[in-house]
Each structure stands twice: as C-alpha cells, then as structure tokens.
C-alpha positions in Angstrom: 41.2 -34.3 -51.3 39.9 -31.8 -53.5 38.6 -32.3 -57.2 38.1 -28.9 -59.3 36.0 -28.9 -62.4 38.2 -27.0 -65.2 35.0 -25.5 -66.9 33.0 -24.2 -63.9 36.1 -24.0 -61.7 33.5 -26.0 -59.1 35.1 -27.6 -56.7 34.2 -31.6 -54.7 35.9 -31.6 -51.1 36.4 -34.3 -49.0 37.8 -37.7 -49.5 34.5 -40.0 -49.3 33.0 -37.4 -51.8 35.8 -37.6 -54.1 35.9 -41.5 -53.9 32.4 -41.7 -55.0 32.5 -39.1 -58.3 35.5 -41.3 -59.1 33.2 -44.5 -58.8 30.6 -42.9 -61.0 33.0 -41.6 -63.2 34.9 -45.0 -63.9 31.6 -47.1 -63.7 32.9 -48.8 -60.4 30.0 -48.3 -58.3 27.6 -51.4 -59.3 24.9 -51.5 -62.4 21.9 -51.1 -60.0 20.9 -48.8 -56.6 21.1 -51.5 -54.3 24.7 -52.2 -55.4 25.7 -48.7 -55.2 24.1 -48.7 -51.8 26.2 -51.3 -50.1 29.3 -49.4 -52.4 28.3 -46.3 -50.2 27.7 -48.8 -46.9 31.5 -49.8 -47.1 33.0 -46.6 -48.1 32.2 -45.2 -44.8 35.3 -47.9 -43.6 37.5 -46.1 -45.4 38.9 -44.0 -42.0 38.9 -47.0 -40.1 40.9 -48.8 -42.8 43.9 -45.7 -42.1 43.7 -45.4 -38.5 46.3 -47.4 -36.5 44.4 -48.4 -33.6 40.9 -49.0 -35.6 42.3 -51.3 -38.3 42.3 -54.6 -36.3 38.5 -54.1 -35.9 38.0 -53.6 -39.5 39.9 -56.8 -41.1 37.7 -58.8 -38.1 35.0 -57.6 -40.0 36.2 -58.0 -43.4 37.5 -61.4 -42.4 34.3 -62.5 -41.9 32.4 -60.6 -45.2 35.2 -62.1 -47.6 34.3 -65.9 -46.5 32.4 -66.4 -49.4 33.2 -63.4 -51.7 35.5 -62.7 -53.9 35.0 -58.5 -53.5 33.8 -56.6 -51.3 30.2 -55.8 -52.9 28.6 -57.7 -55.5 30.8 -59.8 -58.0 32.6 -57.2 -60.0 35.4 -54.4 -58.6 34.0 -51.4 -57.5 35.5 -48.6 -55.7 34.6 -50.2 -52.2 37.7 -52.5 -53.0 39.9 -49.8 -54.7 39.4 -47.2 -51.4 39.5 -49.9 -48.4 43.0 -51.8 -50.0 44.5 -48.3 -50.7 44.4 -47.3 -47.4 45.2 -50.3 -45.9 48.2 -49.2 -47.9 48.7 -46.1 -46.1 48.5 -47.9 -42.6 51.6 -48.3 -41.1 50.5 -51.9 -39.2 49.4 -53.0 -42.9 52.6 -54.5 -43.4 53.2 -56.2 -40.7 49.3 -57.7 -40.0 49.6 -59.4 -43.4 53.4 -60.8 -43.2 52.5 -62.2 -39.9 49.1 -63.3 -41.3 47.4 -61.7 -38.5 45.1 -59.7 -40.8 43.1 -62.9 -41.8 43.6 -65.4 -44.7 40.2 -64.2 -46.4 41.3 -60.1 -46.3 45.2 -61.3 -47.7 43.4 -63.1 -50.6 40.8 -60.3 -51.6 44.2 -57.5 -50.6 46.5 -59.4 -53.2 43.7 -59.9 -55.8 43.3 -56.2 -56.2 45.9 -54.5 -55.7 47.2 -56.5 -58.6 44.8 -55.2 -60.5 46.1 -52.3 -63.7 43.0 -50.7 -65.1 42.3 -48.1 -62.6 45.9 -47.4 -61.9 44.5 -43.8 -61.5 42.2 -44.6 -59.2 45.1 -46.4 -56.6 47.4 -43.2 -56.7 44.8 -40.2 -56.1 43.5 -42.5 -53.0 47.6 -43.1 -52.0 48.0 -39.4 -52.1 44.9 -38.2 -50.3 45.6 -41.1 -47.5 49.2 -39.3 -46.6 47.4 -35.9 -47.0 44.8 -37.0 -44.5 47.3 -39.0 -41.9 49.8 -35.7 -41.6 46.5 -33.6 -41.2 44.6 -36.1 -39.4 44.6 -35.5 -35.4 47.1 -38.5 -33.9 44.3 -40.6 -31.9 44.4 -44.0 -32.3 48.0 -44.4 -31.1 50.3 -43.2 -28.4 52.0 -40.2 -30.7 49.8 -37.7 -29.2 51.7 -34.3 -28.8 50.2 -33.4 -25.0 49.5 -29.8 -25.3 52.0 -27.7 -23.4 54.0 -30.8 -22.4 57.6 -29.8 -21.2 59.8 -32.8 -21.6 61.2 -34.2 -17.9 58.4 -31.6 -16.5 55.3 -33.9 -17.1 52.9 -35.1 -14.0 50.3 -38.0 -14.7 48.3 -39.3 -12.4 46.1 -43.1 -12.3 43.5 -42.4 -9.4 41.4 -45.8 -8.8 38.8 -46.3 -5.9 40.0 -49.1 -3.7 36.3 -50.6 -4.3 37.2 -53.6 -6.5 40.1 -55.3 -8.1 41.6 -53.8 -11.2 39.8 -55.0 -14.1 41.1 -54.7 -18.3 39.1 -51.6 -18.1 41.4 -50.0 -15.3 44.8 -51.5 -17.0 43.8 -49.3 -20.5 44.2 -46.0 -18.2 46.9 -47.0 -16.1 49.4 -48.3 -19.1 48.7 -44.6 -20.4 49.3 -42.7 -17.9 52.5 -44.8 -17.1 53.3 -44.4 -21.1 53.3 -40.3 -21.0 55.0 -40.3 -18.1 57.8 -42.4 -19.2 57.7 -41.0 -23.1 58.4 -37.5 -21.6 60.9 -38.7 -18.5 57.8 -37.1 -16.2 56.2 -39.5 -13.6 53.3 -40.9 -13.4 51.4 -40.5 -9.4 49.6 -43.6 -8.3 46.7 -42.1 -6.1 43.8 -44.4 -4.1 40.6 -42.4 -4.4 39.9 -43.3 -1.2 36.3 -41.2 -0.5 33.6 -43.5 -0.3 34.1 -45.3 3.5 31.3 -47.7 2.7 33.1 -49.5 -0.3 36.6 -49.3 0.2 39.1 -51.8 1.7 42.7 -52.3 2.6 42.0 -55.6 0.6 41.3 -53.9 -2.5 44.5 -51.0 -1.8 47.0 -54.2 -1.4 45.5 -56.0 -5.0 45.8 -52.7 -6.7 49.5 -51.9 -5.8 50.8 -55.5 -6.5 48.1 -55.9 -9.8 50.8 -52.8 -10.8 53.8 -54.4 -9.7 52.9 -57.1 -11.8 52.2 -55.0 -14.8 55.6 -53.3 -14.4 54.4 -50.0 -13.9 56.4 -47.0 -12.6 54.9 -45.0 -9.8 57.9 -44.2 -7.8 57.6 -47.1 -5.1 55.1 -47.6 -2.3 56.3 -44.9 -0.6 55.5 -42.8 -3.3 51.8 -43.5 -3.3 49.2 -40.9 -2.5 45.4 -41.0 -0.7 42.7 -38.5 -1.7 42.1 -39.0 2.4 45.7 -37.0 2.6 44.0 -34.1 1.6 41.1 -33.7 3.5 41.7 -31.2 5.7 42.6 -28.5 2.4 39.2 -30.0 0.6 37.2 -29.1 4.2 38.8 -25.5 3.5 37.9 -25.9 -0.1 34.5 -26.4 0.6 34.3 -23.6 3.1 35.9 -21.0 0.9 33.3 -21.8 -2.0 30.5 -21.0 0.9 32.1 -18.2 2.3 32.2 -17.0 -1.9 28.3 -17.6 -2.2 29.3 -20.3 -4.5 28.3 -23.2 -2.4 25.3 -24.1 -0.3 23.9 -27.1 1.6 20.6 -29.2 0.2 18.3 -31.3 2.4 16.3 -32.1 -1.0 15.6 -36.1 -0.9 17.8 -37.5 -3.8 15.0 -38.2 -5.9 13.7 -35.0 -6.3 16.6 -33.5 -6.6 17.7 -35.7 -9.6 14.5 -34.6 -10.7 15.0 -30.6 -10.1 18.5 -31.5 -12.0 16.8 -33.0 -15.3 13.9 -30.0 -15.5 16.4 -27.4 -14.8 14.6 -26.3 -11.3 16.6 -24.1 -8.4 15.8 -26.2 -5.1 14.6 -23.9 -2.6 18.1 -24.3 -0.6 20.0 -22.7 -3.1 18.5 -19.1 -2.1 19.7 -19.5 1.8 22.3 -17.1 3.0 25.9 -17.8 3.3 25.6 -17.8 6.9 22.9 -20.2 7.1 24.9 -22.6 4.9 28.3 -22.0 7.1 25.8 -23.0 10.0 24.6 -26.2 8.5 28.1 -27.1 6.7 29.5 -26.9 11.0 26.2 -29.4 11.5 27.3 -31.7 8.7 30.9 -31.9 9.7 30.0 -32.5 13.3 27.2 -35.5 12.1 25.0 -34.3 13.9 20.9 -35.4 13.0 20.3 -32.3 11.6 23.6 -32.0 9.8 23.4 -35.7 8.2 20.1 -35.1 6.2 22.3 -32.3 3.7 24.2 -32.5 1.2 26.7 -29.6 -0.3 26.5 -28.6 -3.8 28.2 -26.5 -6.2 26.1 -23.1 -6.8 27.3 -23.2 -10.4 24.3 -22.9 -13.3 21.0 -24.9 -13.2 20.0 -23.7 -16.5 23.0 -24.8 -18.3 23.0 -27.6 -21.3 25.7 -29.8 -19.5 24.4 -31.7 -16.6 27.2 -31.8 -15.0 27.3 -28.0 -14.2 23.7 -27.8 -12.6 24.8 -27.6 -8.9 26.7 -31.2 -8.5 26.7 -32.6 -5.3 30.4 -31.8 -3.4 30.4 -33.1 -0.2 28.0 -35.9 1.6 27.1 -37.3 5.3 29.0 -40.6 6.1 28.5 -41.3 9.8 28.1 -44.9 10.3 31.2 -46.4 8.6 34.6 -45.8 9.6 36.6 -44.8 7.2 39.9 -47.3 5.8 42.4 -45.1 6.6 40.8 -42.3 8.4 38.4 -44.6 11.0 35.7 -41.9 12.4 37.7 -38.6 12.3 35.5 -37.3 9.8 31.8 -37.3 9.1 31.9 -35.4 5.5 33.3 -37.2 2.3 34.1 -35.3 -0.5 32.9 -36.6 -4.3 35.5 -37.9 -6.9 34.2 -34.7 -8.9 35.2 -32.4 -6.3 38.4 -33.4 -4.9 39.9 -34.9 -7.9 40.7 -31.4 -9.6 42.0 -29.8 -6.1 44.4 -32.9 -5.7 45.4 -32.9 -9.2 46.3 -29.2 -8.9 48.0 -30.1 -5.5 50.0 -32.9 -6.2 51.5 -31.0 -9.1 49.9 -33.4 -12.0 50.1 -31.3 -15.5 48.3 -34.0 -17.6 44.7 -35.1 -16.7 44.4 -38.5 -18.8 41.1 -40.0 -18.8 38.1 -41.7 -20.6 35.8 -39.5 -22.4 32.6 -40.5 -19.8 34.2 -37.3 -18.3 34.6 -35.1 -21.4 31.0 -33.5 -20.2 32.5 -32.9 -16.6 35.9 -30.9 -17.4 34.2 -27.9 -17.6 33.2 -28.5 -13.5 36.5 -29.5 -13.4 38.0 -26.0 -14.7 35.5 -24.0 -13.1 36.3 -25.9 -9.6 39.8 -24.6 -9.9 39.0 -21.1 -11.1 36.9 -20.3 -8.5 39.9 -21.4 -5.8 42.6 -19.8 -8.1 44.2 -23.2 -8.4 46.7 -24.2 -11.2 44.7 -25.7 -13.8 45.9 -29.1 -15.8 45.4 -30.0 -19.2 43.3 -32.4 -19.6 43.2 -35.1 -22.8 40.1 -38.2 -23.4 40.9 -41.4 -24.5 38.1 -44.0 -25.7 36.8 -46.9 -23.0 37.7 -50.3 -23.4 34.5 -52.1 -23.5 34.4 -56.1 -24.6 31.3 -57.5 -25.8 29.4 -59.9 -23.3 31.7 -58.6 -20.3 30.9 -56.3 -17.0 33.2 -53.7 -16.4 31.2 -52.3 -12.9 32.8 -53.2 -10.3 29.3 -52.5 -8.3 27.7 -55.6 -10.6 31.4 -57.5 -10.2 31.0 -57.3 -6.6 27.6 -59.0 -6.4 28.7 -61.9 -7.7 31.6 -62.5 -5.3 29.4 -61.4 -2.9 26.6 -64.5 -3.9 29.1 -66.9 -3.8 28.5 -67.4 -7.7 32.6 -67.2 -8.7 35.6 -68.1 -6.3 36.9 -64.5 -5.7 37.8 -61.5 -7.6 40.5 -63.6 -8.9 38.6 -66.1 -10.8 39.5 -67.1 -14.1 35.9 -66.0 -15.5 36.5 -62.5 -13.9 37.8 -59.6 -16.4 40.2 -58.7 -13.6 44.3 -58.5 -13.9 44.4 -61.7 -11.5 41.7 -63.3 -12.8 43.1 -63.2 -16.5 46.1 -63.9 -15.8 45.1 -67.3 -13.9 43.3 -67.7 -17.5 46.2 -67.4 -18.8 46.8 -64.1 -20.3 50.7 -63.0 -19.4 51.8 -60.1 -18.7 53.6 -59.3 -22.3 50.5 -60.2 -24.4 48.0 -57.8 -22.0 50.5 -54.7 -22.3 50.7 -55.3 -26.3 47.1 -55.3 -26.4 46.9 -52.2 -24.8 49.3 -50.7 -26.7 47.5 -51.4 -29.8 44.6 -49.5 -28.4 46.5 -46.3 -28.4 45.1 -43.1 -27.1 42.4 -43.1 -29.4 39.2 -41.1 -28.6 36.8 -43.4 -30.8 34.9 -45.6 -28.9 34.8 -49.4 -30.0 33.0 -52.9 -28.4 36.4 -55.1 -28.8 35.8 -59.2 -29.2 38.0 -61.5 -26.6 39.5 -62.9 -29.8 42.0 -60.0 -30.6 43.4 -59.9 -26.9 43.8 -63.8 -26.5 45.1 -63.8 -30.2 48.3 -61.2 -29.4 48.7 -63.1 -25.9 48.6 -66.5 -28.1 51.7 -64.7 -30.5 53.5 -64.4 -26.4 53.1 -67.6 -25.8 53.9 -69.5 -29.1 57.7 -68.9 -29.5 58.1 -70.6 -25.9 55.5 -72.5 -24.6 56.3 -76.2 -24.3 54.9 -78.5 -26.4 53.3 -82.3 -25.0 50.6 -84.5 -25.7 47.2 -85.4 -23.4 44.8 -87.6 -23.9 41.3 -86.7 -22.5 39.9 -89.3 -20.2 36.5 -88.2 -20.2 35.8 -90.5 -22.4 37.5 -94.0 -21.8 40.3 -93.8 -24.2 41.4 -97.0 -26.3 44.5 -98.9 -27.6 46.1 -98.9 -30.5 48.2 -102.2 -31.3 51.0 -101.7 -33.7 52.0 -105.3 -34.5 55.4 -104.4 -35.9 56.3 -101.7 -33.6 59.0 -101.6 -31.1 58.0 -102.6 -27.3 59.8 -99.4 -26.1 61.7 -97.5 -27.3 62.7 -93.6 -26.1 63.6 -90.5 -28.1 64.5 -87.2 -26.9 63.1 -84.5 -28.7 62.8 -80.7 -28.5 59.9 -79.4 -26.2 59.4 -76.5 -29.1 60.0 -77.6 -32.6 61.1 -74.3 -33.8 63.0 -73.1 -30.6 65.7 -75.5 -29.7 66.6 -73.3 -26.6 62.9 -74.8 -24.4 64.4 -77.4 -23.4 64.2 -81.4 -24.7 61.3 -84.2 -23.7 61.8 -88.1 -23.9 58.7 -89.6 -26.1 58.4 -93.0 -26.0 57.5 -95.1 -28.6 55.7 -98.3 -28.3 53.6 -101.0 -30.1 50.8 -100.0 -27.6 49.4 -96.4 -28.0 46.3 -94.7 -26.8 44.2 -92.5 -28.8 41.2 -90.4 -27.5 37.7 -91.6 -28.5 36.1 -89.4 -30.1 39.0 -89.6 -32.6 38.9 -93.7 -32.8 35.3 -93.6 -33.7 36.1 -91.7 -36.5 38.5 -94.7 -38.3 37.6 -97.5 -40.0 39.5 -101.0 -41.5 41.8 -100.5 -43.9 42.4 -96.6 -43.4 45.5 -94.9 -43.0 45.9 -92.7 -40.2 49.0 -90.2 -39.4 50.3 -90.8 -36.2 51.9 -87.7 -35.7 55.7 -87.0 -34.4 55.7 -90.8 -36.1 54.7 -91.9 -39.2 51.4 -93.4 -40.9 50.0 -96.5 -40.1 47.3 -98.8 -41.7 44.8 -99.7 -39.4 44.0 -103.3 -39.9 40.8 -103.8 -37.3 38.4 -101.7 -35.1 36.4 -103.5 -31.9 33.7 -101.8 -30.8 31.7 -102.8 -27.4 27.4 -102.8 -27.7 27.5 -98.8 -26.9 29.0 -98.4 -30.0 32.6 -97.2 -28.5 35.9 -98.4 -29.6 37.8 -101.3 -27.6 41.0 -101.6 -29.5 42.0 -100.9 -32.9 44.9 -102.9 -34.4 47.5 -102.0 -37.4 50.7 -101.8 -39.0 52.9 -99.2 -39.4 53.6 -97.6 -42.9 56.5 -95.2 -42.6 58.2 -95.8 -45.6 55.7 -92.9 -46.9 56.7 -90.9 -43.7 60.3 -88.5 -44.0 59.6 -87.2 -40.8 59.7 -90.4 -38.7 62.4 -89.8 -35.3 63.0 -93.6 -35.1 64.4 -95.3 -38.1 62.1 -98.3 -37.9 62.5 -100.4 -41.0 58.6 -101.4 -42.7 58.2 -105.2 -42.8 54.9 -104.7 -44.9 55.4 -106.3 -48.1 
C-alpha cells in the first residue's frame, strides 16, 4: 500500500505505515502515548490476522484479550480494531472459523461490533484493497499452495528420511504429511527412507513402529517393498568419501571433540587439515579397517573454516563405530557416515527432486549443495517449512528415551508420550491429527502451538459420531435420589447421538431410584429444583447428610409438566 502526498508528491509505503498515518489522520490512535503505544503493539498482528496457517494463533490470543474488553485497546475504536477485523476479512478460513464458532465467542462479539460500524467506511475499504494486494504478492507459506520451484507434474520425488532411534513423534508426522502432500498434489511419490547411520541408537523395533505409525496415518510410500536404507548405499558413500580425499577436499582429524568444537567456534585450521592426500588415504584405509590407530579420527569436509555459516567450517563426514553391530549391516563396516553427508548423495541417488524440510537446516543447504558439486551430483531443490513445537512438550527423542529407559512412563506408546501411538491411545484419531497438520501448512514462520488447537479439531472428529452415555464417578460414594412418584422401571430406547440418528440407539431406564455423583448432591438443598437431564425437573423435597458432611439420600418429586422434553409421558400428581 502506497499513500502519495498531492503537494510534495511524497510518498508512505508499506501497509503498517499506511495504517498508522490513517490512525493519526482520523484521530483513531488513542488521546495519550501509552494508548497509541499498545495501538502500535497490536498493529504488528495485522500479517498474522491475513495469513492462513497463523490466524488460529491470533484469535487464541485475542480470545483471551477480549474477555473483558469491549476493543482491542483502550475503550474507544482505534485503528487496532479497524486493521485486525479487516484482514480477518481477507482470510480465507475467516468465514468458516466464525460460522463454526471456532474463532472464539469473545473475537465474534468484538468482529460483529465493528465491522458494523459506518464512520470510517474509508478506513475498511483502503485496508480491504491493500489485504488482496498483499495476499497475491505475498509469498504462499502458511498453506500447502506452495508452487515447488521447477516442479514437473507426475515428475516430482519427495523423500521423509527418519532415524530409527525413537518412535515417531507430532514433530515427525508435520514432515511426513508434507512430503506425502507434494507428492500426491503433483502425482510424484513420496520415498520412505530409514536413516539408518548411527549403529548405537537404532533398532529393528523402532524401523517396524515407523512403517506401521505410517500405515496408520495413510501415507503413500509405495509399499514395504518400496522402502529404502541410507545403509543401501554405503559402499557409493565409502567412494564418496574417497573421491573428496583423492580431490584434497577431505582429510582425517584426530583432534579430541572438544577442542575441535572449539577450533570450529574461533575459526582455527586444526593441524590435520595441512596433511597430504596420501597421508589421509593412509589413515581413511586405518579407519575403515578399525584398527587402534584408525578409530581415534574422524573425516571432515576441507571446505572453509573462516566462513560465517558454521556449518561449512570442515563438518565432520565420516566417524569410528567399532563396538556395535550395526541393525542391518552387523560388523561389516567400521566407518558410519553423518546424516549431513550422506543425505545429499542419497537424495541425488534415489532420484528425489524436492528436499522438504524444517528450517534447523536452512544454515546447512549450502554444505548440502557444495557436497554435490564437488561429486558432480544432480542437485535437488530444496524448500524449509517451520517446526512444530508445543509448549511444555519434548520433541528429542534423546530426552524421550531416558524416560522409557527410567521406567518413569509405560513405553513409547504411553498416553503422556507426544508420539503417534501414544496420542492416539489418548485419543487423538487419525482424521483430527491429519487436519491439524494440514492447518499448519508449509509455512516457514515458526510458532509454540498450545495442546488446545490439536485436541479442539480432533474433538470437531469425534463429535458428529461419538456415542453418547452417562457415568457416575465412584470416587466419591455416590447417593440416591428417591422420586416418590416415579415409575419403578420403566425402559426407553433412545438415540446414542442426539443429532445423528445413524450411531445407533441405547435403552435408558427410568426409575424412582437414581444416583447422582457427590460432588453434585452437596450442592442441592430442600425445596430446590434440579433438571434431571434426558428427563424432566424435579423438586427435591429432603437432603440427609451423614457427620462428614456427605449426602445419604435426597428425596423429591417430579415436576415435568414444566419439562417439553420429557421421553416418558409421566403424568404430574403434584397438586
């Protein structure tokens, strides 16, 4: 959005500029600095009030601010409320959030209140116009219509690569659903790949969970015997490795790992990094061998030590394993290659065109590229996506571990676990976990989501067909309830679902001796009427209580005649 001045033929770009000379201008930014402080506070939620994927994170938010206010700063209109409702406007789930009343009672009320509103008019169709200005020149993260750069439809290769170290965990299912999604939106496929080179964490325990977690999910990879190991390919990466030596673009480090992280962080050559291409083909032969000498090196990457990105100052390609046997491999080799070196070489190998993954590893596709160059390997493109983090919730599967390891939870699969199983023993289905994902999109900004949102979608699963029935706890002693003009049994049947028919029916009996949990009997008292519900009122004639202050028995009468929902047509002898 761009305002010119006529006079001076200045010119105000950009749309949170432009918002707040129209505040100024229409005296809607408050009548002192600290109220046109907070204005400027909540004008920076303008873009999160537009983007698709964002949005649900904002009205939690504003659901919460509007408890107790009527707008959004202060108690007049200011622009805050004119910029935030107008491109809630321009938000294609708008719409729907509000008719389903998802986006929270508190935002609907404040939403309705001023968009009603006519004075500033003006105001509502210069923000309407610079929100569809924005959204067709606005990159497409923060939902799944991404255009992947040179994608060729029925040509396009993506690839989900997880370490058999752990179960798969919400994290895990955010990159798997999109790599699955590409694949499918463009008929490509999607490869299903166990990272499999780190012997001393992996299992065929974790490789079994993994492939039926993705059954379960309904993902596409081809079938089992479509599935791929990093261990496949490790004679080419021994090769690999030896080329980059042979190149002078390789060479093997005996440096402790401390020091070395050290070196790394100051920017310091390690004194290894000067030894001759023979002398590193001699201790690479030692390494791959295990032999004493050979174990105490690692091979790294002879790439730049002075760059700004980490990642490029000589990375560590290749270390000693020789005391675990691998999964898959047992003892037939005593080298392991990293994730950071083998991932690019089997990408290019295995024909995978799109690289999806979290931005943790935007700083690392530049190793990734320069891996490939150097081998004259097709290179793929490469797109970041934002984490899914929750607050109060580990994602490492390292910390994960420990606690199935001390015996403090019952497996990977317990219900207190963020793992596929364990959420789904919770009670998460299948349905409600995908729609939550999907709501994520491919978006690159990174957000700390609340439990609520997920469980809230699963709960809109769940509503439409989940049976409906009646418990009474018994952790405290319930009591009885004596109807003195009720029948002595009588039996109805009645839907399981009151809105869907199609669940199935349930018999309810009815009887002049019901039970009602105690925390909700201590609450009555004579003479009050009480709603017995799926029934009718009833008057509630005396309460017993024993010396611990809990309720025995209550007696009544019913009152129906003030009840038109009552499934038995029991006539009301009260007088």
């Amino acid at each position: 959005m761009t305002l010119t001045n006529a006079a001076t033929n200045e010119k105000l770009t950009g749309a949170l500029f432009v918002l707040r000379y129209l505040g100024r201008v229409n005296n809607l930014y408050g009548h002192d600095a600290m109220t046109a402080t907070q204005v400027d506070f909540m004008l920076q939620y303008v873009p999160q009030a537009q983007d698709k994927a964002e949005v649900m994170g904002l009205l939690e938010i504003l659901q919460s601010h509007l408890s107790f206010r009527t707008f959004l700063v202060g108690h007049s209109i200011t622009i805050a409320d004119y910029a935030i409702a107008t491109a809630l406007i321009e938000n294609p789930r708008w719409a729907s959030l509000a008719k389903a009343g998802t986006a929270g009672s508190n935002v609907i009320r404040w939403f309705n209140f001023i968009t009603s509103r006519k004075e500033l008019s003006s105001v509502i169709e210069l923000q309407n116009t610079n929100a569809q200005t924005a959204r067709k020149a606005k990159d497409s993260s923060g939902s799944y219509d991404i255009a992947l750069k040179n994608a060729v439809q029925g040509k396009v290769v993506t690839r989900f690569p997880p370490e058999p170290s752990g179960y798969l965990h919400i994290g895990h299912i955010k990159a798997l659903l999109l790599n699955d999604y590409f694949a499918k939106h463009y008929e490509g496929r999607m490869i299903l790949r166990f990272d499999d080179t780190n012997p001393s964490k992996e299992k065929d325990e974790y490789v079994q969970s993994i492939i039926e977690d993705c059954d379960t999910l309904g993902v596409n990879y081809g079938g089992r015997e479509k599935i791929t190991n990093t261990s496949d390919w490790f004679p080419l990466l021994l090769d690999c490795a030896t080329t980059l030596i042979k190149q002078g673009l390789a060479y093997c480090d005996d440096t402790k790992k401390d020091p070395m992280r050290e070196q790394r962080k100051q920017k310091i050559e390690s004194a290894a990094r000067s030894n001759t291409i023979e002398q590193n083909l001699a201790i690479w032969e030692e390494m791959k061998a295990g032999t004493e000498n050979g174990v105490r090196y690692v091979l790294r990457g002879k790439i730049d030590m002075q760059s700004e990105n980490g990642t490029l100052r000589d990375p560590t390609f290749y270390r000693c394993v020789v005391d675990i046997p691998h999964h898959r491999t047992g003892r037939k080799f005593n080298v392991y290659p990293t994730y950071d070196f083998a991932c690019p070489i089997v990408d290019s190998q295995e024909g995978v065109t799109h690289v999806l993954r979290s931005v943790e590893f935007e700083a690392r596709d530049e190793q990734f590229r320069w891996i490939l160059h150097q081998l004259k390997l097709r290179v793929p493109e490469i797109w970041e996506y934002s984490r899914l983090n929750f607050v109060h919730t580990l994602m490492s599967k390292r910390k994960l571990q420990w606690f199935v390891d001390t015996n403090r939870v019952k497996g990977w699969t317990d219900p207190r676990f963020p793992t596929v199983r364990g959420l789904l023993r919770r009670g998460l289905t299948v349905e409600g976990l995908r729609k939550f994902i999907e709501s994520q999109g491919a978006s690159r900004n990174s957000t700390l989501m609340q439990w609520d949102k997920l469980w809230t979608m699963n709960k809109k699963v769940i509503d439409p067909i989940a049976p409906r029935f009646t418990v009474i706890s018994t952790e405290a002693k319930p009591c009885v309830f004596e109807l003195a003009d009720a029948p002595k049994c009588e039996v109805k049947s009645l839907d399981l679902h009151p809105k869907t028919p199609a669940v199935g029916k349930k018999d309810v009996y009815y009887s002049h001796r019901i039970l009602l949990e105690q925390d909700d009997a201590k609450t009555i008292e004579p003479g009050q009427e009480v709603t017995l519900m799926g029934w009718g009122n009833a008057i509630v004639d005396t309460v017993a209580k024993d010396e611990n202050g809990n309720v025995t028995q209550l007696t009544g009468h019913l009152n129906l005649k003030v009840c038109s929902f009552c499934p038995l047509k029991i006539e009301n002898k009260q007088k």
